[in-house]
mmCIF file of the N, C-alpha and C atoms, coordinates in Angstrom:
data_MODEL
# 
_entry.id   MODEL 
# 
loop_
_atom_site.group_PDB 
_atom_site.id 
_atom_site.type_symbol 
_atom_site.label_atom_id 
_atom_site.label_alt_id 
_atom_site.label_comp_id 
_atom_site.label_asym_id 
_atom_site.label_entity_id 
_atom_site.label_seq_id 
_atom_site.pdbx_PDB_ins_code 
_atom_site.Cartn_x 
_atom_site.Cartn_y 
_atom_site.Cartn_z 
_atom_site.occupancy 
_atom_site.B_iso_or_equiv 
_atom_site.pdbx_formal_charge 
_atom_site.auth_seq_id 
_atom_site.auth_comp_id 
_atom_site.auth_asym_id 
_atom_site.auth_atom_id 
_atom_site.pdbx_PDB_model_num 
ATOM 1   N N  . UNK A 1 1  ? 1.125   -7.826  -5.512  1.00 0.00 ? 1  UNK A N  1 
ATOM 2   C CA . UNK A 1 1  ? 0.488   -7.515  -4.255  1.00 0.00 ? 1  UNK A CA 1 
ATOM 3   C C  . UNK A 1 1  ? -1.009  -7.349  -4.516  1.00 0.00 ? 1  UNK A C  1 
ATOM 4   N N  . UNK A 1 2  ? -1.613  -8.185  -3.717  1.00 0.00 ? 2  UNK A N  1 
ATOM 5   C CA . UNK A 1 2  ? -2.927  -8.132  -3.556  1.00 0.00 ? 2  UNK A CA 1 
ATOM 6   C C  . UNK A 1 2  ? -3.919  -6.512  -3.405  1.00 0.00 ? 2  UNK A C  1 
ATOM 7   N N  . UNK A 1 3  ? -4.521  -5.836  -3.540  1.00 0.00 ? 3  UNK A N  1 
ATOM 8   C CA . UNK A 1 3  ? -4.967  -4.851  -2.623  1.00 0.00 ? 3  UNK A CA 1 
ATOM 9   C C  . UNK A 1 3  ? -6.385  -4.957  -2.670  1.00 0.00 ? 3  UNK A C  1 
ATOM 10  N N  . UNK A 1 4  ? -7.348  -4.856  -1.566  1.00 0.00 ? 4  UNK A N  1 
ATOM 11  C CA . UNK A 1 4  ? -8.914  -4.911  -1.147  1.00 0.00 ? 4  UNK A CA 1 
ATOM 12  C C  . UNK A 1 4  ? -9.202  -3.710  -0.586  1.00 0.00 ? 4  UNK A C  1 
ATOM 13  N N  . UNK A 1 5  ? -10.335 -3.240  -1.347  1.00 0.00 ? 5  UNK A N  1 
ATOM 14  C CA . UNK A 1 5  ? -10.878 -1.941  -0.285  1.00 0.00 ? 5  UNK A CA 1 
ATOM 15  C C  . UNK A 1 5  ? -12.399 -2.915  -0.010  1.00 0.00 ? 5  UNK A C  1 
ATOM 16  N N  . UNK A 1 6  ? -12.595 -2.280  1.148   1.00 0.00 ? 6  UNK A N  1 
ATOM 17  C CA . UNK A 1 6  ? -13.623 -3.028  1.670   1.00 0.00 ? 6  UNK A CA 1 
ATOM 18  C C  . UNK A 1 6  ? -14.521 -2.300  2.811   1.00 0.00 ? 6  UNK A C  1 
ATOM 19  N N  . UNK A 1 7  ? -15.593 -1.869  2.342   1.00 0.00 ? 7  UNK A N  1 
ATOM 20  C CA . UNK A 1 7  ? -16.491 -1.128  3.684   1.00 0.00 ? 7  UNK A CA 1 
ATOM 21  C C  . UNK A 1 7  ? -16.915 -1.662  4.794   1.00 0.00 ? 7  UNK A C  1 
ATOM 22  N N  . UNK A 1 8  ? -16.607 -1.116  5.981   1.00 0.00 ? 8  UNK A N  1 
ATOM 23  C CA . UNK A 1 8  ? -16.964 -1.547  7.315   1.00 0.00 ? 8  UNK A CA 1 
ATOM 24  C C  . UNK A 1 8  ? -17.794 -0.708  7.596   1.00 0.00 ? 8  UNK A C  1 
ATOM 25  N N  . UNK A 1 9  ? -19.040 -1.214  8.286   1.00 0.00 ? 9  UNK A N  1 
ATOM 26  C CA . UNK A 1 9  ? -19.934 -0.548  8.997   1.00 0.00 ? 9  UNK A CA 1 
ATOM 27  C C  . UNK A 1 9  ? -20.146 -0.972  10.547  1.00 0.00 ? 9  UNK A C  1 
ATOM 28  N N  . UNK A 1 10 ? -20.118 0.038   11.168  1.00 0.00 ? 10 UNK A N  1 
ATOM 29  C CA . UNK A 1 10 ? -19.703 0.262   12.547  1.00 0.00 ? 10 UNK A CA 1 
ATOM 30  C C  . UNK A 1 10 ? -20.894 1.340   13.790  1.00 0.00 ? 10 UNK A C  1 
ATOM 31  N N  . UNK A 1 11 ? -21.172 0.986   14.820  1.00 0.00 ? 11 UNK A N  1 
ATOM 32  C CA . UNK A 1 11 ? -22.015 1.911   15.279  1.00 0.00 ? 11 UNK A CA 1 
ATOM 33  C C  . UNK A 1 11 ? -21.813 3.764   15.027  1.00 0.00 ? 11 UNK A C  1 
ATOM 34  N N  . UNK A 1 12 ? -20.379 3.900   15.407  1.00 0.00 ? 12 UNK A N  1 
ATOM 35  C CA . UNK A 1 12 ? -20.018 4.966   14.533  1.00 0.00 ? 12 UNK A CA 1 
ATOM 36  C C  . UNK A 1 12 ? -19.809 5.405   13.438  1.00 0.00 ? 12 UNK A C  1 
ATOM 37  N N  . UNK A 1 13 ? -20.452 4.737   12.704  1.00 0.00 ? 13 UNK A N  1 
ATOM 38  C CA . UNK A 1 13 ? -20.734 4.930   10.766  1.00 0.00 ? 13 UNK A CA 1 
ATOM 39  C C  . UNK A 1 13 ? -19.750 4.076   10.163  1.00 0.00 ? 13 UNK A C  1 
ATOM 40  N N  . UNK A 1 14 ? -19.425 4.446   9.134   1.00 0.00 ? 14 UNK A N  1 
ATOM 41  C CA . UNK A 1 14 ? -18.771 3.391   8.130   1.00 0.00 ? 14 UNK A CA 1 
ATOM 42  C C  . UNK A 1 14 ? -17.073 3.641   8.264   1.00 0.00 ? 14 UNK A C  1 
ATOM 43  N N  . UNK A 1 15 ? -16.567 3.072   7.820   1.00 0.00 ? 15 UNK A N  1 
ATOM 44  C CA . UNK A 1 15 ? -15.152 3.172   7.628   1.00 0.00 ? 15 UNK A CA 1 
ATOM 45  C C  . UNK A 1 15 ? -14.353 2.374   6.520   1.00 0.00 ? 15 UNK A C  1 
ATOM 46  N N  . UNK A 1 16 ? -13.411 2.379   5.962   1.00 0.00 ? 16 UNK A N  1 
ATOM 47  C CA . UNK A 1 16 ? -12.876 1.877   4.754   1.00 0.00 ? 16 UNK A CA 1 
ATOM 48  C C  . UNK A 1 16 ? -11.717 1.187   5.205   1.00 0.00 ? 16 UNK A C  1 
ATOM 49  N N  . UNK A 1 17 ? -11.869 -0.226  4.849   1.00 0.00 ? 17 UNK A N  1 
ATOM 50  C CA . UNK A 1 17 ? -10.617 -0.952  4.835   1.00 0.00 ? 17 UNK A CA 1 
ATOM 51  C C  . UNK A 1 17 ? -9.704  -0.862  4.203   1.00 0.00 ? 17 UNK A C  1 
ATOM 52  N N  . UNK A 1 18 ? -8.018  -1.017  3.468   1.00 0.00 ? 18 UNK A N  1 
ATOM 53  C CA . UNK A 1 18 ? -7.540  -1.379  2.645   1.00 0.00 ? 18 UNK A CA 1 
ATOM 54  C C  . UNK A 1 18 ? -6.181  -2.340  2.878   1.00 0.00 ? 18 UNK A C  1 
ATOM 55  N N  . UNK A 1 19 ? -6.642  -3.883  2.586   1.00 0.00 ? 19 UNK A N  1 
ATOM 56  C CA . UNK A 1 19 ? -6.057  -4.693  2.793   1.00 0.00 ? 19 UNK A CA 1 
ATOM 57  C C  . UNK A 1 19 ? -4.802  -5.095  1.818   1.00 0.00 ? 19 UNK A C  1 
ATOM 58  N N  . UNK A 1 20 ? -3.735  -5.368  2.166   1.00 0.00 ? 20 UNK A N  1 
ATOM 59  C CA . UNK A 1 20 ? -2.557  -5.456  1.411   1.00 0.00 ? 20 UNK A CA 1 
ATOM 60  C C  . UNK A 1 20 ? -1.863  -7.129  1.956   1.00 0.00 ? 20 UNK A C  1 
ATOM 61  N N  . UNK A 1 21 ? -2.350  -7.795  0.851   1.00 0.00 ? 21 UNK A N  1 
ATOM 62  C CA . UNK A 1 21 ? -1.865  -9.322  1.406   1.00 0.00 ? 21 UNK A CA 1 
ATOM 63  C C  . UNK A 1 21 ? -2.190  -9.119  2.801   1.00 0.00 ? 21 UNK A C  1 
ATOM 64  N N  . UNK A 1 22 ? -1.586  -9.491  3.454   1.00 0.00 ? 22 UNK A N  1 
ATOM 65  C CA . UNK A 1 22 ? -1.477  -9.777  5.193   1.00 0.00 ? 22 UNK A CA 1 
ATOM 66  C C  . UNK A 1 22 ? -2.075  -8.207  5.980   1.00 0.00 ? 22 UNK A C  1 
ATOM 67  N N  . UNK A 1 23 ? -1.130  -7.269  5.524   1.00 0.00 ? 23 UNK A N  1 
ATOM 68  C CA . UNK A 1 23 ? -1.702  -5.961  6.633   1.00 0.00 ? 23 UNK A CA 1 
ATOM 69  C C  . UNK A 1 23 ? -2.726  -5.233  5.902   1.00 0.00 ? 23 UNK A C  1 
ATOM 70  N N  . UNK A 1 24 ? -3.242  -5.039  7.153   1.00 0.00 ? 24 UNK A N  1 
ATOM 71  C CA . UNK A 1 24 ? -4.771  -4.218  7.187   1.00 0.00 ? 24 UNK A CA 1 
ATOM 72  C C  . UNK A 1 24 ? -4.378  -2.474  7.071   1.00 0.00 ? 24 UNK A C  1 
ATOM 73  N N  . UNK A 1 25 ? -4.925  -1.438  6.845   1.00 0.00 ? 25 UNK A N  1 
ATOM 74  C CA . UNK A 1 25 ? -5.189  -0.313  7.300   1.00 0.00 ? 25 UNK A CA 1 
ATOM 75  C C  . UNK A 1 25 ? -6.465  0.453   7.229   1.00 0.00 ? 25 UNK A C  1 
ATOM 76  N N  . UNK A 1 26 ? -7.048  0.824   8.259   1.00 0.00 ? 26 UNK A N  1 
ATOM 77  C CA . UNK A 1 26 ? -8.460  1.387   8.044   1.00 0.00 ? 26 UNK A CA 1 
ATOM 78  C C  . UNK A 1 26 ? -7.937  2.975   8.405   1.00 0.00 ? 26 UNK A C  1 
ATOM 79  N N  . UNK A 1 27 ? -9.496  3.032   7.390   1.00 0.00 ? 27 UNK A N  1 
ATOM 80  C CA . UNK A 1 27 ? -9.654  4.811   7.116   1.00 0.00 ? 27 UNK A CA 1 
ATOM 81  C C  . UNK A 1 27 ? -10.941 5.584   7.518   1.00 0.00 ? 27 UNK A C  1 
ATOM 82  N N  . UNK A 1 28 ? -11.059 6.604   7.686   1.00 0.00 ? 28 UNK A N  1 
ATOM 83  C CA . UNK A 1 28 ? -12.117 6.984   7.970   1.00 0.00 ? 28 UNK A CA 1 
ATOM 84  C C  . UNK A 1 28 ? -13.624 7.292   6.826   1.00 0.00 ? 28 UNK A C  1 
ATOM 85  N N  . UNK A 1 29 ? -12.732 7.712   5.522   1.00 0.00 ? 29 UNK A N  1 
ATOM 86  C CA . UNK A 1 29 ? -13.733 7.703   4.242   1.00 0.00 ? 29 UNK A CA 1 
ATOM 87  C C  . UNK A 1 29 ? -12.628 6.847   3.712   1.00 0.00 ? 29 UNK A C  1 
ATOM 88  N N  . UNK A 1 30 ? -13.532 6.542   2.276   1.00 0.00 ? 30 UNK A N  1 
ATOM 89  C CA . UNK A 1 30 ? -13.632 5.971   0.969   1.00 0.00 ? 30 UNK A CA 1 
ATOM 90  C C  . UNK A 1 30 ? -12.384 7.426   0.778   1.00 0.00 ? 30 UNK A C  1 
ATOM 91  N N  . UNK A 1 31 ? -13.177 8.639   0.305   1.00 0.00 ? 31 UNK A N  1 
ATOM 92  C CA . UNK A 1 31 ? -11.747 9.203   -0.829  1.00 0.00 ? 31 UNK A CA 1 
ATOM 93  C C  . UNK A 1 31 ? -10.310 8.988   -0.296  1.00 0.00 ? 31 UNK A C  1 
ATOM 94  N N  . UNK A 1 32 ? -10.326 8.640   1.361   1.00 0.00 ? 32 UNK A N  1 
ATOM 95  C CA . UNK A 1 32 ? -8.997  8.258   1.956   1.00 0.00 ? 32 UNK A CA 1 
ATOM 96  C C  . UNK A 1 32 ? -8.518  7.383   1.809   1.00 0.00 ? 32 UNK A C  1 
ATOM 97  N N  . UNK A 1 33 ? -9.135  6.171   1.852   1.00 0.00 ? 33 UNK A N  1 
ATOM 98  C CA . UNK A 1 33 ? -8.528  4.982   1.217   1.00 0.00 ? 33 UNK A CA 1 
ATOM 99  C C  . UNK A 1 33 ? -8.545  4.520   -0.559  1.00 0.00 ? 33 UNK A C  1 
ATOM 100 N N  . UNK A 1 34 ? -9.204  5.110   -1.283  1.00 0.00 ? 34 UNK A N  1 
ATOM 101 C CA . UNK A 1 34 ? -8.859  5.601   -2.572  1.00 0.00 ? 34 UNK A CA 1 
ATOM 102 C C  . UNK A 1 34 ? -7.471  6.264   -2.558  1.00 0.00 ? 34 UNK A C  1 
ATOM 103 N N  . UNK A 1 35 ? -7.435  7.616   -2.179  1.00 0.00 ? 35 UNK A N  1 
ATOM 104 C CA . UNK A 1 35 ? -6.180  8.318   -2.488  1.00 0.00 ? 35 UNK A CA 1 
ATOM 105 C C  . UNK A 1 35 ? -4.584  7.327   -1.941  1.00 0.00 ? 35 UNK A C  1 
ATOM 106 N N  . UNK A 1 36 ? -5.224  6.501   -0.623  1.00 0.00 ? 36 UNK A N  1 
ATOM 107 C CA . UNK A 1 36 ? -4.208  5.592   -0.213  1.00 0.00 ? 36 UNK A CA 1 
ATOM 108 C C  . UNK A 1 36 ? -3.556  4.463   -1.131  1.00 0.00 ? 36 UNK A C  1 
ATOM 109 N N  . UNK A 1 37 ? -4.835  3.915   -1.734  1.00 0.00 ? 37 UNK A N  1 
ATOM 110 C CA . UNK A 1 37 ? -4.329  3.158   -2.638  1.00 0.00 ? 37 UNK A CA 1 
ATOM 111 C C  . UNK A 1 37 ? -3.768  3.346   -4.496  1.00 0.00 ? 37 UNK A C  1 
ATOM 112 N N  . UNK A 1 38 ? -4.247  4.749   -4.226  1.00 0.00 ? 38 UNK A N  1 
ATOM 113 C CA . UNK A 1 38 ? -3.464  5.381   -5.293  1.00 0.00 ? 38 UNK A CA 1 
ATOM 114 C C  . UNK A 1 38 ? -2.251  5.812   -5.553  1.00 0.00 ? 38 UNK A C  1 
ATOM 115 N N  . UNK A 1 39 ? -1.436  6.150   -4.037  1.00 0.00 ? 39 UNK A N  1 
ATOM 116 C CA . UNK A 1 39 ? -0.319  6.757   -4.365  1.00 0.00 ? 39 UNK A CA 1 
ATOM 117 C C  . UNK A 1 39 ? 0.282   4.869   -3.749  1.00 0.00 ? 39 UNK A C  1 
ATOM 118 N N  . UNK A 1 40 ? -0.369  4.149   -3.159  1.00 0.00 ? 40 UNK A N  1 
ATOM 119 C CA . UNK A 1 40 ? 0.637   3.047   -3.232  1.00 0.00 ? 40 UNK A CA 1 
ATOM 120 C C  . UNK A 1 40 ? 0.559   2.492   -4.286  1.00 0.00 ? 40 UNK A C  1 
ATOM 121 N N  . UNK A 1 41 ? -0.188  2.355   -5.330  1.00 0.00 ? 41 UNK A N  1 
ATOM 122 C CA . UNK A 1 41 ? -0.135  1.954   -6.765  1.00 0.00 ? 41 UNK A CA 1 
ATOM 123 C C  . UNK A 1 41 ? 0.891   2.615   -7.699  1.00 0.00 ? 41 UNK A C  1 
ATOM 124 N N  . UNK A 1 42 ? 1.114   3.914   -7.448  1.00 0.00 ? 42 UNK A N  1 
ATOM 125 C CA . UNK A 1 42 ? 1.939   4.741   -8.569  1.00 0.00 ? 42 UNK A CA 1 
ATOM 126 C C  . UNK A 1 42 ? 3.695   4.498   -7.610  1.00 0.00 ? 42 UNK A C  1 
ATOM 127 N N  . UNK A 1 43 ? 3.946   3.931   -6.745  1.00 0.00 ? 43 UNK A N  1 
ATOM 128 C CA . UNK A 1 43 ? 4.750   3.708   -5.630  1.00 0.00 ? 43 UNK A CA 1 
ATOM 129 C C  . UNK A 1 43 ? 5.423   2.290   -6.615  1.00 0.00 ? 43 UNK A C  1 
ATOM 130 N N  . UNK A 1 44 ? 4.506   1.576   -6.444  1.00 0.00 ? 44 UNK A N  1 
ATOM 131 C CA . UNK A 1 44 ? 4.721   -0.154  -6.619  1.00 0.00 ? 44 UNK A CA 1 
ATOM 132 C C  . UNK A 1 44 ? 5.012   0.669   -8.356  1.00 0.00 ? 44 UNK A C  1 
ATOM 133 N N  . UNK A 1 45 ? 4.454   0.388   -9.032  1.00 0.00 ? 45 UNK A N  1 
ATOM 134 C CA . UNK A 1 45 ? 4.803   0.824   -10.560 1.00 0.00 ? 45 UNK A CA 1 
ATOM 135 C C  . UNK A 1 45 ? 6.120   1.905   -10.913 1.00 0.00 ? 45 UNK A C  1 
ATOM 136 N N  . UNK A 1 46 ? 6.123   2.740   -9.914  1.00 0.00 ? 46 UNK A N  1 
ATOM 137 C CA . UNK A 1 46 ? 7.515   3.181   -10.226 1.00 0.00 ? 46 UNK A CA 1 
ATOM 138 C C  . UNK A 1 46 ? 8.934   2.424   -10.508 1.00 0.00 ? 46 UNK A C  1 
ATOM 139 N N  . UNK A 1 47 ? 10.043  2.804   -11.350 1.00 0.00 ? 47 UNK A N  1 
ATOM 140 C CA . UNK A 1 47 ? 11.144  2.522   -11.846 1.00 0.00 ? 47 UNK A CA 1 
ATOM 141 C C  . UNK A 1 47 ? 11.931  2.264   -10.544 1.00 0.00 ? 47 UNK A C  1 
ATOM 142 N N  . UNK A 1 48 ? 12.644  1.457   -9.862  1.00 0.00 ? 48 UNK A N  1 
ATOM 143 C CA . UNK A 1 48 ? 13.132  1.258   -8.900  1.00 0.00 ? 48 UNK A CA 1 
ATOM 144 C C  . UNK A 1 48 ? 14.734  0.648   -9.306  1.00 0.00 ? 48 UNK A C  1 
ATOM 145 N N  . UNK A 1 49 ? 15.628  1.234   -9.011  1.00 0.00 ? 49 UNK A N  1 
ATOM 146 C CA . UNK A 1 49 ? 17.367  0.689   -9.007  1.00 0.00 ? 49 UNK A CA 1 
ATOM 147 C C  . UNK A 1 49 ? 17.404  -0.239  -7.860  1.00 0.00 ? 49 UNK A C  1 
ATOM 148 N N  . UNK A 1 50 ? 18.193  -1.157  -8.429  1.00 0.00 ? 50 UNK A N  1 
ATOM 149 C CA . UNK A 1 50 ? 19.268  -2.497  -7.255  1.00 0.00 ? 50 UNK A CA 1 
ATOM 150 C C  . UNK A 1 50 ? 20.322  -1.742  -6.877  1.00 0.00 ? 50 UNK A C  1 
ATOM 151 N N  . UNK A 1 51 ? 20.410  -1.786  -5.510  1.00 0.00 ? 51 UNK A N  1 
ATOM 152 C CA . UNK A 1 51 ? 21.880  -0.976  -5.206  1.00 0.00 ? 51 UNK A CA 1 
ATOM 153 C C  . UNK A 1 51 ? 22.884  -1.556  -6.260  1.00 0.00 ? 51 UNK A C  1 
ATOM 154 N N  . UNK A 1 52 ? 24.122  -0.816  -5.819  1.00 0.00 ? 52 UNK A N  1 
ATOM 155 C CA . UNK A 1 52 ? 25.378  -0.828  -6.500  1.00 0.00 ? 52 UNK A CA 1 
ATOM 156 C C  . UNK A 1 52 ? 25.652  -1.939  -5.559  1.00 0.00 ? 52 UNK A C  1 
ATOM 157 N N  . UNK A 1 53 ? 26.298  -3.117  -5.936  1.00 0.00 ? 53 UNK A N  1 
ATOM 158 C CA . UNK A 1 53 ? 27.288  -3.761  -5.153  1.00 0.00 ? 53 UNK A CA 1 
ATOM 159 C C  . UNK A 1 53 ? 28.548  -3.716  -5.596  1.00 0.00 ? 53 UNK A C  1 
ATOM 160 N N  . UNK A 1 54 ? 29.628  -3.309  -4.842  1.00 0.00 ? 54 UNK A N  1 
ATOM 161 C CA . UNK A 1 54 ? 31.284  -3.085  -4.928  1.00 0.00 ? 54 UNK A CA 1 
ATOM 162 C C  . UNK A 1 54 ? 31.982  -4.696  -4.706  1.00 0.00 ? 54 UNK A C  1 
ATOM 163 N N  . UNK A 1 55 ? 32.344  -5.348  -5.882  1.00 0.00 ? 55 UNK A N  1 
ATOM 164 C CA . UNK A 1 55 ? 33.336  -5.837  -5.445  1.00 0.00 ? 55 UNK A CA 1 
ATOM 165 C C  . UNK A 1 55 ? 34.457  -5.931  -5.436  1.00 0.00 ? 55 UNK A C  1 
ATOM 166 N N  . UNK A 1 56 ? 35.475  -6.643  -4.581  1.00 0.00 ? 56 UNK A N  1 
ATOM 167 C CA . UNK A 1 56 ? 36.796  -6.279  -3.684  1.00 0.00 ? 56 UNK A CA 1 
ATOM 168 C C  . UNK A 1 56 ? 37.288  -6.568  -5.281  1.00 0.00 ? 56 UNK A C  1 
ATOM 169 N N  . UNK A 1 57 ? 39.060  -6.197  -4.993  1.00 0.00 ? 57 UNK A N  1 
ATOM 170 C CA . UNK A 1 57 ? 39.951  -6.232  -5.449  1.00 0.00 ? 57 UNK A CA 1 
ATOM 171 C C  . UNK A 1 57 ? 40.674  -7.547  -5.554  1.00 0.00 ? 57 UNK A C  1 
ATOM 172 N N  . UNK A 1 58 ? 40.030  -8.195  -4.499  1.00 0.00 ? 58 UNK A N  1 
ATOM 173 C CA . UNK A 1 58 ? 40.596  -9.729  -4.578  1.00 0.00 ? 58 UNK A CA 1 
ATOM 174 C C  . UNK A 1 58 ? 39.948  -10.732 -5.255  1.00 0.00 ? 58 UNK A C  1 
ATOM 175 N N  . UNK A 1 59 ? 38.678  -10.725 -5.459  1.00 0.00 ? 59 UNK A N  1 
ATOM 176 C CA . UNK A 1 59 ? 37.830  -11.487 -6.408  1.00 0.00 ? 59 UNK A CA 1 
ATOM 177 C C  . UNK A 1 59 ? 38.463  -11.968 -7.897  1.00 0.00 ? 59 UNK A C  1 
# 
């Protein structure tokens, strides 16, 4: 996964992009979209299980 932080400047001051492939989310500061893309980084890198699949008795 791609991720972009990217500053927008706006008549109402600046704001922080952080783009993820396709979806957007804007923030109001930088440490917000920092901390955003921090806990989705430690998210994506975490250890993740495949469900259990059960199969039948008839197989």
């Amino acid at each position: 996964m791609k991720i972009v932080l990217t500053e927008l400047t706006r008549e109402s001051g600046s704001h922080w992009q952080v783009r993820l492939d396709q979806h957007v989310v804007t923030f109001r500061s930088e440490p917000e979209a920092r901390a955003f893309i921090e806990t989705l980084q430690s998210r994506l890198a975490a250890p993740h299980r495949l469900p259990y699949r059960q199969q039948s008795a008839a197989s």
